[in-house]
C-alpha positions as CSV (number, residue, x, y, z in Angstrom):
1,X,200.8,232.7,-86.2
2,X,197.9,230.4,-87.9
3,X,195.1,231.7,-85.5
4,X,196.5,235.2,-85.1
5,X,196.3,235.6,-89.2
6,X,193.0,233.9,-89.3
7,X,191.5,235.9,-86.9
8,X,193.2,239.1,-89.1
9,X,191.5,237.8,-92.2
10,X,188.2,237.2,-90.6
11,X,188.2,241.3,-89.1
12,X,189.2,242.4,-92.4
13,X,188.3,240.9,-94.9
14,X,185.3,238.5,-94.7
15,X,183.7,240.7,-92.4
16,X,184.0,243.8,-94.2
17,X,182.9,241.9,-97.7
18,X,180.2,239.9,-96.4
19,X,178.5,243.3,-95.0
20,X,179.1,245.6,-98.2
21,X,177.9,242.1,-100.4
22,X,174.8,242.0,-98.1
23,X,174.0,245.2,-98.2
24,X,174.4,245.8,-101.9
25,X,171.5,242.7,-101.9
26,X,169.5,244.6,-99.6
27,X,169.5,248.1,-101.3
28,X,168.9,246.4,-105.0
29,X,165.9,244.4,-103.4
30,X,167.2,240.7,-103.8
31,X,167.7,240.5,-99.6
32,X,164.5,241.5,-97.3
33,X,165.2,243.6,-93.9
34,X,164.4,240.2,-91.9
35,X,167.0,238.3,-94.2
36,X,169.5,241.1,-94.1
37,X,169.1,241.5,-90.1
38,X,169.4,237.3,-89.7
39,X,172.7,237.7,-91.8
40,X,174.4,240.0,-89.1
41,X,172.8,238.0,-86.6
42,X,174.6,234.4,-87.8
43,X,177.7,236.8,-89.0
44,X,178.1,237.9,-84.8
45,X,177.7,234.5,-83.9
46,X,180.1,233.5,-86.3
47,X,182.8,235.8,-85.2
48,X,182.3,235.2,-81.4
49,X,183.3,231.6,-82.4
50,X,186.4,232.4,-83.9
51,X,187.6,234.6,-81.6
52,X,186.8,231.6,-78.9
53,X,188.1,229.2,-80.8
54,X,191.5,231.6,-80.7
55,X,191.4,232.3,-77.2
56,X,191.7,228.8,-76.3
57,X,194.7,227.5,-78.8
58,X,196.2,230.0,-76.9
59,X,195.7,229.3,-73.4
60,X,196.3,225.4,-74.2
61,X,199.5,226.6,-75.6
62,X,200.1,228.8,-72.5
63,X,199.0,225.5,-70.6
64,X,201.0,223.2,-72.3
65,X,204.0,225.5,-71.6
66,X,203.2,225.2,-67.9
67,X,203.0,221.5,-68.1
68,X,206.1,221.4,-69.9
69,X,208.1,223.3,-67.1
70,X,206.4,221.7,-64.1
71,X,207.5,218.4,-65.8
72,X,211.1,219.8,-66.2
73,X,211.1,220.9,-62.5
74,X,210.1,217.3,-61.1
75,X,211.9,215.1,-63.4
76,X,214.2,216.5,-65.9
77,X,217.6,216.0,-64.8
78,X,216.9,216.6,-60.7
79,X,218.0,214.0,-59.0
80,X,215.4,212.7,-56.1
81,X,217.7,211.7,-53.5
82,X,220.8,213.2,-52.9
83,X,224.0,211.5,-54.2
84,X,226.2,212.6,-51.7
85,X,224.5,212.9,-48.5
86,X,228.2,213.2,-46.6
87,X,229.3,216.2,-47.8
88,X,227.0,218.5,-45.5
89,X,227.1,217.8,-41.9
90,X,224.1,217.4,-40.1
91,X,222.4,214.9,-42.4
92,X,223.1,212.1,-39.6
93,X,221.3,212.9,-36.5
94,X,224.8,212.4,-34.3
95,X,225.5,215.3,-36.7
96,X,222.2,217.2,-36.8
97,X,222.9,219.3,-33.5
98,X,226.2,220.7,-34.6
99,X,226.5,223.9,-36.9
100,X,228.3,222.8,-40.3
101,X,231.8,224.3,-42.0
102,X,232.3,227.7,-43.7
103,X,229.3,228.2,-46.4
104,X,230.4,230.1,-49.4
105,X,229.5,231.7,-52.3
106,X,232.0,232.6,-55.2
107,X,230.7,234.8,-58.0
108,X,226.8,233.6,-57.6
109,X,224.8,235.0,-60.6
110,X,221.3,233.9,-61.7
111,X,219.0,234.5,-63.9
112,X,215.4,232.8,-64.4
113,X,215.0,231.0,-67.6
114,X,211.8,233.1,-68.7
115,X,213.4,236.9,-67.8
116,X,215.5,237.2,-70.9
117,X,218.9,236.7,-69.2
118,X,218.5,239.7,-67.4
119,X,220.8,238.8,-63.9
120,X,217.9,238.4,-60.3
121,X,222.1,237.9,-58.8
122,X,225.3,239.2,-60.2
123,X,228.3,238.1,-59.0
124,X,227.7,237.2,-55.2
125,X,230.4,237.0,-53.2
126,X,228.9,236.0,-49.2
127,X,231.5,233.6,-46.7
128,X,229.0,232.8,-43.6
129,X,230.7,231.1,-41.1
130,X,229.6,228.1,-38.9
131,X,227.2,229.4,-36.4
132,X,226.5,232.9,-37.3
133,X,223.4,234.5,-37.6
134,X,222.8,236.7,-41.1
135,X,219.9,238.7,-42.1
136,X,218.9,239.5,-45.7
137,X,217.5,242.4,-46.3
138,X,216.7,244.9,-49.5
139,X,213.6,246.9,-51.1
140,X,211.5,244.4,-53.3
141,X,212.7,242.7,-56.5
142,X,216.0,243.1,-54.9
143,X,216.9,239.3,-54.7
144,X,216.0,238.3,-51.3
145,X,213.5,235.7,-52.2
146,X,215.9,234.1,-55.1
147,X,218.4,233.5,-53.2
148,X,216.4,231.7,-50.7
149,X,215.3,229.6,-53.4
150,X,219.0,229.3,-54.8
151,X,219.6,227.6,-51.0
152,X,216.6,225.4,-50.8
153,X,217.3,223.9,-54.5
154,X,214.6,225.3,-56.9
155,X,217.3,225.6,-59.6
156,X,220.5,224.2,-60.4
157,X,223.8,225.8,-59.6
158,X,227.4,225.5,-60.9
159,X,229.3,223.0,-58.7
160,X,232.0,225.6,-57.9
161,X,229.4,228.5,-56.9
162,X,228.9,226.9,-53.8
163,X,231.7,225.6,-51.4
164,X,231.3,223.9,-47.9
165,X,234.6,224.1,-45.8
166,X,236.1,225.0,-49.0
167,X,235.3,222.1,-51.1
168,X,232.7,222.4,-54.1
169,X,229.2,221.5,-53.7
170,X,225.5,221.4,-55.3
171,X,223.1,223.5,-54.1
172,X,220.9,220.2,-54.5
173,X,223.6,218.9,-51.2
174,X,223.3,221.6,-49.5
175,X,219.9,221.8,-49.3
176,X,219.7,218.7,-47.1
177,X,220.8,219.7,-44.9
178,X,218.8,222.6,-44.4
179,X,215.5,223.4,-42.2
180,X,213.0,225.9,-43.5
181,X,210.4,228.1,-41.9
182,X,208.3,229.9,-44.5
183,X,206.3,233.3,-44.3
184,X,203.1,231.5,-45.9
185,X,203.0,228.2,-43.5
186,X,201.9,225.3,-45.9
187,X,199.6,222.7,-43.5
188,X,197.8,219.9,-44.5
189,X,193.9,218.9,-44.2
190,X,195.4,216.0,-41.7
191,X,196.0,215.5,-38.2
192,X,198.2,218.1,-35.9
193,X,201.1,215.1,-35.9
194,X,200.5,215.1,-39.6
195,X,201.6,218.0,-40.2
196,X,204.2,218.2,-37.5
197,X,206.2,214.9,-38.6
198,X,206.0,216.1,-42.4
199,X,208.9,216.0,-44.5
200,X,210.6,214.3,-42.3
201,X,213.4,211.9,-43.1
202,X,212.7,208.8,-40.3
203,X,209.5,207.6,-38.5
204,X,209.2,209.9,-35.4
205,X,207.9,208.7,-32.1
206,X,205.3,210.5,-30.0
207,X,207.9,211.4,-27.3
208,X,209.8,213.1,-29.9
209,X,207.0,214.9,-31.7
210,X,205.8,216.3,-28.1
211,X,209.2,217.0,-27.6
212,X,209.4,219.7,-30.6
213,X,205.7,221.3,-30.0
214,X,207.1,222.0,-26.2
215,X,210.2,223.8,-27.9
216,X,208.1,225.6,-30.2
217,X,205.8,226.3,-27.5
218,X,202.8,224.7,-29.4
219,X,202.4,221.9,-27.2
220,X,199.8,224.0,-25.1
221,X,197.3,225.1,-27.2
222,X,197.5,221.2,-29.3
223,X,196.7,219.5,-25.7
224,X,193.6,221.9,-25.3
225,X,192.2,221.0,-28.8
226,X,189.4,218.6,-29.7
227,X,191.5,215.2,-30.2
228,X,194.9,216.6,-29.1
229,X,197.5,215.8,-31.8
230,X,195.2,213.9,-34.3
231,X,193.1,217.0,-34.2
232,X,192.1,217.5,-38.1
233,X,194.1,221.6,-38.7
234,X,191.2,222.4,-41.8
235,X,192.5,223.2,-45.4
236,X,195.5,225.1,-45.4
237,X,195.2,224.9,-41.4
238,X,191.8,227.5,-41.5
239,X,191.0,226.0,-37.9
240,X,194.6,227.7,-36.7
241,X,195.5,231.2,-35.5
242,X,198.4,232.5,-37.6
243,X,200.7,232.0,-34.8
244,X,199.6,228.7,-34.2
245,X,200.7,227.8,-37.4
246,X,204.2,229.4,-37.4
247,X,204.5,227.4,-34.4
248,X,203.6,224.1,-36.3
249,X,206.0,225.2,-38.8
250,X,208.6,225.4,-36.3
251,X,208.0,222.6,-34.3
252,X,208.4,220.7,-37.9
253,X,211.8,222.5,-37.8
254,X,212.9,221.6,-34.2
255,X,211.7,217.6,-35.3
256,X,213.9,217.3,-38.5
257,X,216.9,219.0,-37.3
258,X,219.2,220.4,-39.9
259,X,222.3,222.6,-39.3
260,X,221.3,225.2,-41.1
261,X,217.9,226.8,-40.7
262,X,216.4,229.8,-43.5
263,X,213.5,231.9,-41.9
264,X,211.9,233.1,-44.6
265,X,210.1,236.7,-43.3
266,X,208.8,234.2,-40.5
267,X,207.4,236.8,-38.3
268,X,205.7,239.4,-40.6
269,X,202.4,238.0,-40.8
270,X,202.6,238.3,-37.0
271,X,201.5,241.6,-35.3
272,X,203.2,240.6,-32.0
273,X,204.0,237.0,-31.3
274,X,206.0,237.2,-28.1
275,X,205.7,232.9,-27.6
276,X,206.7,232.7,-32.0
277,X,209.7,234.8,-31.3
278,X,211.3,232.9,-28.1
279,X,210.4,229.6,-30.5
280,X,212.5,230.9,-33.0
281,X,215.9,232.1,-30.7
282,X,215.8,228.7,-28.9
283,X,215.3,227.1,-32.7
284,X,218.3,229.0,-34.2
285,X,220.6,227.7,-31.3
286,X,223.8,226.3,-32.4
287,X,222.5,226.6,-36.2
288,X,224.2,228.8,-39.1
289,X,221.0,231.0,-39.4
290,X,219.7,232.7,-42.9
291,X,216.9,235.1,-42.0
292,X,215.4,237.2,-44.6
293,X,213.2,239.8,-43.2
294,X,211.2,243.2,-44.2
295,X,210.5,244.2,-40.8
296,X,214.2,245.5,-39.8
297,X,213.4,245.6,-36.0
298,X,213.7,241.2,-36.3
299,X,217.1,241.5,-37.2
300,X,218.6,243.6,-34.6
301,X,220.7,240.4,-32.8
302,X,221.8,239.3,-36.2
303,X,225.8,238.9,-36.1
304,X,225.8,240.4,-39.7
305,X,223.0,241.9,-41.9
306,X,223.5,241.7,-45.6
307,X,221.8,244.4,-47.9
308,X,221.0,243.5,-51.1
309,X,220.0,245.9,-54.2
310,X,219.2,244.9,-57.5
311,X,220.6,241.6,-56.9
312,X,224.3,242.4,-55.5
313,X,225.7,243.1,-52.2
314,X,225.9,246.6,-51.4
315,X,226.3,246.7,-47.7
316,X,227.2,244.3,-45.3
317,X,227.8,244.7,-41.0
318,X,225.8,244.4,-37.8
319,X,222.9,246.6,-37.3
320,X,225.2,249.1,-35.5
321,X,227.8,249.4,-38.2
322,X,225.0,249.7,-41.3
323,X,223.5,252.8,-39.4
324,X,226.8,254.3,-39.0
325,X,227.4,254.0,-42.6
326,X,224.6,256.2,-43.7
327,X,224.0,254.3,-46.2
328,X,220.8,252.3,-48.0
329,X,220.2,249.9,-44.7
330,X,220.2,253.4,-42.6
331,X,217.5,255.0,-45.3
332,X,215.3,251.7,-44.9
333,X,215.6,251.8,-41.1
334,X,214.5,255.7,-40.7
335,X,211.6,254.8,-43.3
336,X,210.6,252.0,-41.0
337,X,210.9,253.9,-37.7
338,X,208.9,256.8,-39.6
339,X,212.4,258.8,-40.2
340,X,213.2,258.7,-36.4
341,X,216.3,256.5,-34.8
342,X,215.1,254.9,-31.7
343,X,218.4,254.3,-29.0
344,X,219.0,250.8,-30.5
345,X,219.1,252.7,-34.0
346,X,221.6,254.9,-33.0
C-alpha cells in the first residue's frame, strides 16, 4: 500500500507540479531551454527509478510468498517418514507383489489454499476394489490431475476421507505404498542405474535392476549404449528418446514395487509405443491400477472408467456401459474418434 501510494503521488502530483513550476521558470526567463530540457531529462530518470524500485518490493513480496509456501510444503507439519508404515500392504517386499484391501473414498472435497475456497473436488464418493483397473477421465480443470496429487500426498487429507479395508487412513500412508509413472518423466543428469534405482526404499543389486529394465523392455536399448547402465542420460534425459524414457520410468516402477500403481497420462506424449504399452500391462499385473488418461482409446480394458466434471463424479462403468449411456464419456469418445464409433465404441 506504501509503494502503490508513492508511486500515485509521484504520477500526480510531483510530476505534474514540478513540470507546470518549471515551466512557469522557463516562460518568465529565470530557466534557459538547455536547463528546462535537463530538468525533464533528470525528472524521467527519476521516475523510471521509482517505478523500479516498485516493481521489485513487489516481486520480493511475490518471492517471499513463494519461499514461505515451498517452506510450508517441506517442513511444516509433513511428517518425513511415515508413522505407520503397516497399515498399507505392500510396504514389505513379502507384501509388495500382492494387490492391497478395498480403497475408499467418503465425501472427498478439496480445495487449493490460494483459489478462494472455491471446491477442485466436492464430495467424492469412489470404492475401488483390490485389483481393479480404473481410468480417470474428464475435459480439463475437471479434477483429474488433483486427485492424483490427493493420492500421492501433495496435501493433507482428513483421516476419515480415506479408508483402507474399511479402517481410516492418511493420504500421507497411503501414498507409500504407491508406484508412480508420470506423463513428464523426471531423469537425472546421472548414470542409466541412477535413475533407474531412484527413489527407492533399499540398496538394489545389479541382478535386480536388469531384472526391471527386461520387464520394461529397456534393457535392450541400455546394453547398446556407450557404457551400458552407467551411461550418463543428459539433463532431463536429452540423450533419450521419449519412449526410452517412459521405459526408465517404468522400469523405476517394476524395481520399487508398490501395490498400487497411478499412470499419470503415461502414453500421451507417445505417438505409438507398441514395446511402452506391453511394459505397462505386464507392470499393472496383480496391482489396483489408477490411470488417468486424455487419450480415451488407452482406457478401453479398464474394469471401470470414472468421468469426472467439474470436480464430481458424473459417470462411472466400463467403456461399453458409458457409451451406452449417451452420456458426457460418449460425447468425448465421438469427439476423439472425429464424431464416428469404431466396433469397439459401439
Amino acid at each position: 500500500m506504501f509503494w502503490a501510494s508513492m508511486s500515485l503521488v509521484v504520477r500526480y502530483l510531483v510530476w505534474p507540479v514540478s513540470i507546470l513550476l518549471n515551466l512557469h521558470l522557463y516562460l518568465t526567463g529565470q530557466l534557459s531551454l538547455a536547463q528546462f530540457t535537463t530538468f525533464l531529462s533528470v525528472l524521467v530518470m527519476f521516475s523510471d527509478f521509482i517505478w523500479g524500485t516498485v516493481w521489485e518490493i513487489a516481486q520480493l513480496n511475490l518471492r517471499l510468498a513463494r519461499v514461505e509456501e515451498a517452506y510450508r510444503y517441506l517442513f511444516a507439519g509433513r511428517p518425513i517418514a511415515v508413522d505407520q508404515p503397516v497399515e498399507l500392504p505392500g510396504t514389505t517386499p513379502a507384501a509388495a507383489s500382492r494387490a492391497p484391501g478395498r480403497l475408499e473414498f467418503c465425501g472427498l472435497s478439496f480445495a487449493y489454499p490460494e483459489n478462494d475456497g472455491r471446491p477442485v473436488l466436492a464430495g467424492i464418493d469412489l470404492t475401488i476394489e483390490p485389483g481393479e483397473k480404473i481410468g480417470v477421465v474428464g475435459r480439463s480443470g475437471s479434477g483429474k490431475t488433483t486427485l492424483i496429487k490427493l493420492l500421492l500426498g501433495y496435501y493433507p487429507l482428513a483421516m476419515e476421507t480415506v479408508r483402507m479395508d474399511g479402517r481410516p487412513t492418511s493420504n500421507y500412508a497411503l501414498a507409500a505404498g504407491i508406484s508412480y509413472v508420470p506423463q513428464d518423466t523426471a531423469l537425472f543428469h546421472r548414470s542409466i542405474r541412477d535413475n533407474i534405482t531412484y527413489g527407492t526404499a533399499v540398496a538394489a543389486t545389479q541382478e535386480q535392476i536388469e531384472s526391471a529394465a527386461r520387464r520394461a523392455h529397456a534393457h535392450g536399448f541400455i546394453s547398446q549404449a556407450p557404457e551400458g547402465y552407467d551411461t550418463i542420460v543428459g539433463e532431463r534425459g536429452i540423450k533419450l528418446s521419449t519412449g526410452q524414457r517412459q521405459r526408465i520410468a517404468i522400469a523405476r516402477a517394476f524395481l520399487d514395487a508398490k501395490p498400487i500403481l497411478i499412470l499419470d497420462e503415461a502414453t500421451s506424449a507417445l505417438d505409438s509405443e507398441v514395446l511402452v504399452q506391453h511394459a505397462l500391462e505386464e507392470l499393472w499385473r496383480d496391482k489396483t491400477v489408477i490411470a488417468v488418461a486424455h487419450r480415451l482409446s488407452t482406457l478401453l480394458n479398464m474394469d471401470r472408467i470414472i468421468v469426472l466434471d467439474e470436480g464430481v463424479i458424473v459417470e462411472q462403468g466400463s467403456h461399453r456401459e458409458l457409451l451406452d449411456r449417451h452420456g458426457k464419456y460418449r460425447a468425448l469418445w465421438r469427439r476423439q474418434s472425429g464424431g464416428t464409433l469404431s466396433v469397439d465404441g459401439g
